[in-house]
N, CA, C and O atoms as a GROMACS GRO file, in nm:
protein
  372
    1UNK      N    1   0.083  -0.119   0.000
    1UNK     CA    2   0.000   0.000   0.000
    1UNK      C    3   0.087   0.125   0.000
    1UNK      O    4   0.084   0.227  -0.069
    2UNK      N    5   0.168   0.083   0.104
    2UNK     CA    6   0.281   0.265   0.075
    2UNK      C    7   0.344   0.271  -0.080
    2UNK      O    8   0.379   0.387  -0.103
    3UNK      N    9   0.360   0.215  -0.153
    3UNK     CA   10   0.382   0.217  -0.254
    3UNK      C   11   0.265   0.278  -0.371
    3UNK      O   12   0.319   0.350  -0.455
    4UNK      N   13   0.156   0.266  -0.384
    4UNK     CA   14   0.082   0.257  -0.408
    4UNK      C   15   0.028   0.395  -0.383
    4UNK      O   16  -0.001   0.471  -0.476
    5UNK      N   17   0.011   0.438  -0.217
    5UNK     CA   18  -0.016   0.573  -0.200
    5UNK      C   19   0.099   0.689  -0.226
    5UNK      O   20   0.064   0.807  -0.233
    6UNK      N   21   0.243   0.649  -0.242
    6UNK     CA   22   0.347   0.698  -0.296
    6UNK      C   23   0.326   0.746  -0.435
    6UNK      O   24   0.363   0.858  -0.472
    7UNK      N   25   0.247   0.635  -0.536
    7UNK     CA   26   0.285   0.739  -0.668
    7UNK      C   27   0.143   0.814  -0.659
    7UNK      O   28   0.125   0.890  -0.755
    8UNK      N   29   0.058   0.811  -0.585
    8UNK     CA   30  -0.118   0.855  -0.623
    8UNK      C   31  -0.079   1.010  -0.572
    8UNK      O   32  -0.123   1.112  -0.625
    9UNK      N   33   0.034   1.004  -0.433
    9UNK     CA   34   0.050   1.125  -0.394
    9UNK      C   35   0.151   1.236  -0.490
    9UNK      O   36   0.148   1.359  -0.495
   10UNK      N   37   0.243   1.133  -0.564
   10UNK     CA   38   0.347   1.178  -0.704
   10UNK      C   39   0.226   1.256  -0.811
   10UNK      O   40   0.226   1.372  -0.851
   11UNK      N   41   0.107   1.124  -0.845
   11UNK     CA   42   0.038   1.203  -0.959
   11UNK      C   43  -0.043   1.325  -0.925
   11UNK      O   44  -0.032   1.430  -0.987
   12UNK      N   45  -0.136   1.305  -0.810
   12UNK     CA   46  -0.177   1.429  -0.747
   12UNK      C   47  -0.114   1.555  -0.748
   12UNK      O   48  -0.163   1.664  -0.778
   13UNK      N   49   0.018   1.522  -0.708
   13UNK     CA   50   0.148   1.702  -0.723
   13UNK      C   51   0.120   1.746  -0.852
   13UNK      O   52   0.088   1.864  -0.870
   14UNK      N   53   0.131   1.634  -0.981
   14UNK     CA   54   0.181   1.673  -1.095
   14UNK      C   55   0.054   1.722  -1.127
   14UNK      O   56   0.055   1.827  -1.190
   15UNK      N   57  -0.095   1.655  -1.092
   15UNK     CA   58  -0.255   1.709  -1.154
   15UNK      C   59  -0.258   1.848  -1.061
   15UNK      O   60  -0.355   1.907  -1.108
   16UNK      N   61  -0.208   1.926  -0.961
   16UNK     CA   62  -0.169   2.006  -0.917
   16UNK      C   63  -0.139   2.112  -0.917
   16UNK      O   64  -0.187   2.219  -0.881
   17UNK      N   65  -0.049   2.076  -0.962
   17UNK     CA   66   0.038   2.163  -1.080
   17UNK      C   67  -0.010   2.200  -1.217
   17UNK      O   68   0.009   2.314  -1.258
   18UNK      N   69  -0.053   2.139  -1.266
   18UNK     CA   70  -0.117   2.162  -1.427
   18UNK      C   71  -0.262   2.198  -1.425
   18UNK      O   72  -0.327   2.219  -1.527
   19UNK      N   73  -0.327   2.208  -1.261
   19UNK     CA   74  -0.462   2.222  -1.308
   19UNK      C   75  -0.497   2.411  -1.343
   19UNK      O   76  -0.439   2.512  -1.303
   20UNK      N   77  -0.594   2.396  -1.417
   20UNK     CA   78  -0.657   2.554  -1.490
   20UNK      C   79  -0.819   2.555  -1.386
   20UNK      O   80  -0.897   2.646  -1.414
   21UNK      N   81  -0.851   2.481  -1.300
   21UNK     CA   82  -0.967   2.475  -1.233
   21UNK      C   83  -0.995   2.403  -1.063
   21UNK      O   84  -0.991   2.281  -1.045
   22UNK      N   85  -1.015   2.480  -0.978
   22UNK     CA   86  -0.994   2.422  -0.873
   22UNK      C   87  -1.071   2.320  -0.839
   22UNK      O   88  -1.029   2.211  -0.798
   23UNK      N   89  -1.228   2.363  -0.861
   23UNK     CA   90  -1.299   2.234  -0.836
   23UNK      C   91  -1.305   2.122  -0.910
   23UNK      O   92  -1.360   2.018  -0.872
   24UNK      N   93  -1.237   2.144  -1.043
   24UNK     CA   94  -1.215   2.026  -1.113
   24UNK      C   95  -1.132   1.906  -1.060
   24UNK      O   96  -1.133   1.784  -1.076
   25UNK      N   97  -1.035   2.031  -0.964
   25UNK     CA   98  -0.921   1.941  -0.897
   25UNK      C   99  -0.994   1.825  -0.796
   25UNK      O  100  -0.973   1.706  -0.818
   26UNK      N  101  -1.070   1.862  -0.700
   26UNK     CA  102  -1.126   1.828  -0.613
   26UNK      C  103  -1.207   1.727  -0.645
   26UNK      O  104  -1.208   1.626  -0.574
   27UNK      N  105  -1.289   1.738  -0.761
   27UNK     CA  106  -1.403   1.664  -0.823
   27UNK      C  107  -1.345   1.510  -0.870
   27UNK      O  108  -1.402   1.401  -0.861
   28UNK      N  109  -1.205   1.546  -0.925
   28UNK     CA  110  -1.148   1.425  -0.946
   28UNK      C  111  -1.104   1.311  -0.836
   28UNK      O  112  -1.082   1.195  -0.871
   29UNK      N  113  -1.095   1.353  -0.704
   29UNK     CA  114  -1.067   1.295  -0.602
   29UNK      C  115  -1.194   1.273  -0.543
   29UNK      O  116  -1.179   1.199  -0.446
   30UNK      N  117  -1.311   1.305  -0.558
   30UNK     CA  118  -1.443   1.264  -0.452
   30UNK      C  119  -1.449   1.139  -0.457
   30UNK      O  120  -1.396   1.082  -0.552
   31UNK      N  121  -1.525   1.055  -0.343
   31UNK     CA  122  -1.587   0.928  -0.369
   31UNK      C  123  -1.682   0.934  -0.296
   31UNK      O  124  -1.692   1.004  -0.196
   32UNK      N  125  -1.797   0.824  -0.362
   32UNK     CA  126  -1.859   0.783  -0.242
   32UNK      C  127  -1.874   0.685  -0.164
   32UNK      O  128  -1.966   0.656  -0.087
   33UNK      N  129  -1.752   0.623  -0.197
   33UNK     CA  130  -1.708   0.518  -0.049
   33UNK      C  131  -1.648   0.591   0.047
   33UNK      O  132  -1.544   0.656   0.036
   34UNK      N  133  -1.724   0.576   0.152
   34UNK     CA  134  -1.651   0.646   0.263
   34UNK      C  135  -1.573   0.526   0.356
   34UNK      O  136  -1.536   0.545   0.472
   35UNK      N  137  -1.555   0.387   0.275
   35UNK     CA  138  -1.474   0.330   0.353
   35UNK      C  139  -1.359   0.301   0.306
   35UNK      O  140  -1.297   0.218   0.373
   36UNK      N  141  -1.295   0.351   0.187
   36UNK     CA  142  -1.162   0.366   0.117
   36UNK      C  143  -1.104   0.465   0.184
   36UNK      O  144  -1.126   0.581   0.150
   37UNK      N  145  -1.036   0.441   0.272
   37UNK     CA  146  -0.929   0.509   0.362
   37UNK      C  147  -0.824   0.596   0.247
   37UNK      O  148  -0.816   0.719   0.250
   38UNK      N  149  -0.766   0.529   0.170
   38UNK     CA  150  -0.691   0.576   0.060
   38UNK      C  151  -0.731   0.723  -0.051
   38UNK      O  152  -0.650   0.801  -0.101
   39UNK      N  153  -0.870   0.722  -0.062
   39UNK     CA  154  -0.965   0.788  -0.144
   39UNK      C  155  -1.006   0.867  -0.060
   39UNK      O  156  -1.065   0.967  -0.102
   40UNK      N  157  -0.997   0.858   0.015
   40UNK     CA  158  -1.044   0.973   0.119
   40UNK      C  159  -0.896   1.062   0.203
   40UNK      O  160  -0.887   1.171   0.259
   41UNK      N  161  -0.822   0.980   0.183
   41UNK     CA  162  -0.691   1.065   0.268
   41UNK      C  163  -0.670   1.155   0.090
   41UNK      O  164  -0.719   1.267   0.088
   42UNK      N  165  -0.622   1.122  -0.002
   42UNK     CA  166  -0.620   1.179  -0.141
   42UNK      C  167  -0.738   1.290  -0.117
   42UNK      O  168  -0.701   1.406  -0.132
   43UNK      N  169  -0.840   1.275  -0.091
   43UNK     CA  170  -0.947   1.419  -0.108
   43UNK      C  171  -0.886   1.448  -0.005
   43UNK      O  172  -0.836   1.542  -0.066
   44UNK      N  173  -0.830   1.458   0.121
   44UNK     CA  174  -0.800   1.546   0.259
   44UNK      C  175  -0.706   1.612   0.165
   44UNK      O  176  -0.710   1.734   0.146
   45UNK      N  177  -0.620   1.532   0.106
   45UNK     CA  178  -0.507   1.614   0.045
   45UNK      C  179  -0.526   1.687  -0.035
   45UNK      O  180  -0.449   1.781  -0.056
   46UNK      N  181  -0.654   1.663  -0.116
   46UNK     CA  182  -0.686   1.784  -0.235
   46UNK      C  183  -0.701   1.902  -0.166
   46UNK      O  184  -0.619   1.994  -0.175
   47UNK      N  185  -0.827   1.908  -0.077
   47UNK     CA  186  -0.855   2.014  -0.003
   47UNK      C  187  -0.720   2.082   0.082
   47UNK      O  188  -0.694   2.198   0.052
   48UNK      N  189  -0.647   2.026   0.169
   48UNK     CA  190  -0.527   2.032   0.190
   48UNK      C  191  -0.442   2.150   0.103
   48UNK      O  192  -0.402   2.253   0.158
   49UNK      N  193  -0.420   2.123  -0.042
   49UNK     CA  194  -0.325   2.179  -0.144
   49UNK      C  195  -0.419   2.327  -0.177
   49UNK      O  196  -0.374   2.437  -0.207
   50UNK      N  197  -0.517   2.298  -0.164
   50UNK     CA  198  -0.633   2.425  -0.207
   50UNK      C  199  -0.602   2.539  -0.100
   50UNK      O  200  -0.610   2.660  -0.121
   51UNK      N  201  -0.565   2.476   0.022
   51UNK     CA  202  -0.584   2.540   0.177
   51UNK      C  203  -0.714   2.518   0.198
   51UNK      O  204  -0.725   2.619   0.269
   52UNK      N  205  -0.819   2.476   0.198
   52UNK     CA  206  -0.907   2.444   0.278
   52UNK      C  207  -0.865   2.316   0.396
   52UNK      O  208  -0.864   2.193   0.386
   53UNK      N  209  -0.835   2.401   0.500
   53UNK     CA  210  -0.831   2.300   0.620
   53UNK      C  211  -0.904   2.238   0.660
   53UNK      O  212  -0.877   2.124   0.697
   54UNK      N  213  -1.028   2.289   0.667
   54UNK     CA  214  -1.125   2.268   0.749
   54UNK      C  215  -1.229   2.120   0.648
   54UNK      O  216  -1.291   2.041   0.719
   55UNK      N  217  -1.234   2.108   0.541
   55UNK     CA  218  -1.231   2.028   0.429
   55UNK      C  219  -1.152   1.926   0.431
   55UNK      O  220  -1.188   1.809   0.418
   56UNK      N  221  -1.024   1.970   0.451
   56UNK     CA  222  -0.951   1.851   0.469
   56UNK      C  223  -0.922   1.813   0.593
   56UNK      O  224  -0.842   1.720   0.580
   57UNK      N  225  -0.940   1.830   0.700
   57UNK     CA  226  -0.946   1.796   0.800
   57UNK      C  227  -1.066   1.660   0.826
   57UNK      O  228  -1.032   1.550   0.872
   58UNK      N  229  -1.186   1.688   0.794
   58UNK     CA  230  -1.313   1.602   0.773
   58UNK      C  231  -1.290   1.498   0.668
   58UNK      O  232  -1.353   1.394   0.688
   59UNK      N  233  -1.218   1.501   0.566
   59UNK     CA  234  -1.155   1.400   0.448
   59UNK      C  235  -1.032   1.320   0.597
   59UNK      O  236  -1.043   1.209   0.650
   60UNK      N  237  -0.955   1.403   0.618
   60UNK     CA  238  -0.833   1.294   0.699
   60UNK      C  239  -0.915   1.213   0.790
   60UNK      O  240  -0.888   1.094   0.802
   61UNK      N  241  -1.041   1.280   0.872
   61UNK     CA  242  -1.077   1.231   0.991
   61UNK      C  243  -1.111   1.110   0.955
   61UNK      O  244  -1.056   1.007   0.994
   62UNK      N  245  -1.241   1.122   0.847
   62UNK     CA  246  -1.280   0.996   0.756
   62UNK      C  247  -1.193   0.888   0.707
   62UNK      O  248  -1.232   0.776   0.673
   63UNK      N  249  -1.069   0.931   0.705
   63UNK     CA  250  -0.969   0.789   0.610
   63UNK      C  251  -0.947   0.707   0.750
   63UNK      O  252  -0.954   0.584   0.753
   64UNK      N  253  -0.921   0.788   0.869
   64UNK     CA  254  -0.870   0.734   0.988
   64UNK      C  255  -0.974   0.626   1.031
   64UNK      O  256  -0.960   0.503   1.032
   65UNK      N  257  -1.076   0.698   1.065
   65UNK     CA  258  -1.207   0.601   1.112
   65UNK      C  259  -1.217   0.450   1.024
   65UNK      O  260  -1.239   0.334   1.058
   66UNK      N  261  -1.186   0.527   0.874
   66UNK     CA  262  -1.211   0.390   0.759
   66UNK      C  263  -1.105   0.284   0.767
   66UNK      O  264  -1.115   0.168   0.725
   67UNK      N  265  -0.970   0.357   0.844
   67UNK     CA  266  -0.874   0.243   0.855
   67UNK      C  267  -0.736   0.261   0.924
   67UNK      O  268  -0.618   0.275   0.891
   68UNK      N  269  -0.829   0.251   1.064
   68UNK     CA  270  -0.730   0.325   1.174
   68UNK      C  271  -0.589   0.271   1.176
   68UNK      O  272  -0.520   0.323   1.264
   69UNK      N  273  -0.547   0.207   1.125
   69UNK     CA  274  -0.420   0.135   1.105
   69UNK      C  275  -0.316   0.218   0.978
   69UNK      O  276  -0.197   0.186   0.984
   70UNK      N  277  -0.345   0.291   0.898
   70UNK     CA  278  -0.319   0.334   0.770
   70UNK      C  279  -0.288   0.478   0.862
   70UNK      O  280  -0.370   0.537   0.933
   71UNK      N  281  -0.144   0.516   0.838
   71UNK     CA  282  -0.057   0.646   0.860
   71UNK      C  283  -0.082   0.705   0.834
   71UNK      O  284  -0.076   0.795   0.918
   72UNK      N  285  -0.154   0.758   0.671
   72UNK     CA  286  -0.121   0.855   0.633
   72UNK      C  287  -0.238   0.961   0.638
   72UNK      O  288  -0.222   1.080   0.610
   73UNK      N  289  -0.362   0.904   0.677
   73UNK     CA  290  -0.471   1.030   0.740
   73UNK      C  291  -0.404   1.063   0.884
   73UNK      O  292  -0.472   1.143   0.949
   74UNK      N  293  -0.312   1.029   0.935
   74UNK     CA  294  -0.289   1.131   1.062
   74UNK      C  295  -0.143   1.214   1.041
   74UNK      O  296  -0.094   1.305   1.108
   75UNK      N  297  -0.100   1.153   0.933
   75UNK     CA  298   0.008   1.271   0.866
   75UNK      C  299  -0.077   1.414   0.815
   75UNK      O  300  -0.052   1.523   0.865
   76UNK      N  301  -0.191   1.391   0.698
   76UNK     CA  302  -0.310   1.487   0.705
   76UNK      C  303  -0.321   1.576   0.828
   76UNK      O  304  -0.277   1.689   0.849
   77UNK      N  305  -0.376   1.515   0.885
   77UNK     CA  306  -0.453   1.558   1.040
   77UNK      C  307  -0.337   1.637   1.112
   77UNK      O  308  -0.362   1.755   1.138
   78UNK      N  309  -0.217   1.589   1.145
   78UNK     CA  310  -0.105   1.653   1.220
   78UNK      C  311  -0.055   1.810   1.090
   78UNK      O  312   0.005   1.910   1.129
   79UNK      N  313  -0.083   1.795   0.999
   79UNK     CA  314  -0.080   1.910   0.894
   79UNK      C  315  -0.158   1.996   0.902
   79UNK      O  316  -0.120   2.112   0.885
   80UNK      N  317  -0.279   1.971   0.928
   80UNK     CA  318  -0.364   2.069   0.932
   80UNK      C  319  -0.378   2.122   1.083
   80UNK      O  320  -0.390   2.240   1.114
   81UNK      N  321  -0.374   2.040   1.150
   81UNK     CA  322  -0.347   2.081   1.319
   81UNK      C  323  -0.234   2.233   1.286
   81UNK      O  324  -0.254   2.352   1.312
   82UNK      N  325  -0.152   2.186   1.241
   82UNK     CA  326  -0.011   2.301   1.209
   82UNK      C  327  -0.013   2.416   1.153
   82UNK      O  328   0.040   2.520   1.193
   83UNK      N  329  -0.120   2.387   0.990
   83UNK     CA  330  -0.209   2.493   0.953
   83UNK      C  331  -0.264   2.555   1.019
   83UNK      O  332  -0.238   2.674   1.032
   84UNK      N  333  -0.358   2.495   1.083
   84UNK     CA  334  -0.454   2.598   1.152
   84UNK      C  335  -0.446   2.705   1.308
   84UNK      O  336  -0.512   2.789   1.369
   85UNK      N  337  -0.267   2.600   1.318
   85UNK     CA  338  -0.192   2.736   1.440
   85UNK      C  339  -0.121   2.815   1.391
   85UNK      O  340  -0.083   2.905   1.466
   86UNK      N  341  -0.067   2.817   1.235
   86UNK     CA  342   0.033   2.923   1.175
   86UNK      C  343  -0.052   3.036   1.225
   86UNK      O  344  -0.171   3.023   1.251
   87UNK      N  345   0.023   3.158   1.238
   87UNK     CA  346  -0.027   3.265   1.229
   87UNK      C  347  -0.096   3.309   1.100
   87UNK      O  348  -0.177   3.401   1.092
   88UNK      N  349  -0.051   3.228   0.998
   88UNK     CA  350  -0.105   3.310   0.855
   88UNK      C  351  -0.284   3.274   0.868
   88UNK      O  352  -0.379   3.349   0.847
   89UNK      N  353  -0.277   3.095   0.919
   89UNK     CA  354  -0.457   3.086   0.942
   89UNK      C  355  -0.482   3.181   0.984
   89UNK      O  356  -0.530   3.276   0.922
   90UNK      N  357  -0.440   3.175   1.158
   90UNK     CA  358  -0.504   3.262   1.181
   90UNK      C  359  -0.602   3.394   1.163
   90UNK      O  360  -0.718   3.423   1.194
   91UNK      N  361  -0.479   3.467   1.086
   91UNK     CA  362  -0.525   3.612   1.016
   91UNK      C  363  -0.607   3.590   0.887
   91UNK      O  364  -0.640   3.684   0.815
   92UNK      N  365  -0.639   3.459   0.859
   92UNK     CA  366  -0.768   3.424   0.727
   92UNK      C  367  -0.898   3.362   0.823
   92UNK      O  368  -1.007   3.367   0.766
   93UNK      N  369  -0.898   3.311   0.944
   93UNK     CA  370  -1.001   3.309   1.024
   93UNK      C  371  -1.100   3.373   1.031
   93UNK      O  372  -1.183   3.348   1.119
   0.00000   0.00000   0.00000
């Protein structure tokens, strides 16, 4: 699986990078399995790259619940925790 979420998080940078539309960005990552831990840490991260914390915060929470064993929604979660004490949140609060 770390392999696996390794290049999804590689292609994500690069769809990222090249996108001309934000919610397009986002739209490409929705699901409606909310028990794909994987698919759901990927949308924390979309929202994440956008700066919506608060978006991705509710995407990380969800991957965790879906598969409390899987790292990388509390790598999410400890990111946005960090976000949302920068001073820069703050002053967009």
């Amino acid at each position: 699986m770390r392999r696996a979420v390794g290049r999804a998080r590689t292609e994500q940078d690069e769809a990222y990078d090249k996108r001309s539309d934000d919610q397009a960005f986002i739209d490409a990552y929705k699901t409606n399995d909310r028990n794909d831990a994987v698919k759901l840490y990927l949308l924390g991260r979309a929202f994440g790259k956008l700066e919506r914390i608060k978006e991705a915060d509710l995407e990380f929470q969800a991957a965790a619940l879906a598969d409390p064993n899987n790292p990388w929604p509390y790598e999410g979660l400890g990111i946005c925790y960090s976000s949302a004490r920068s001073p820069t949140a703050r002053s967009r609060s």
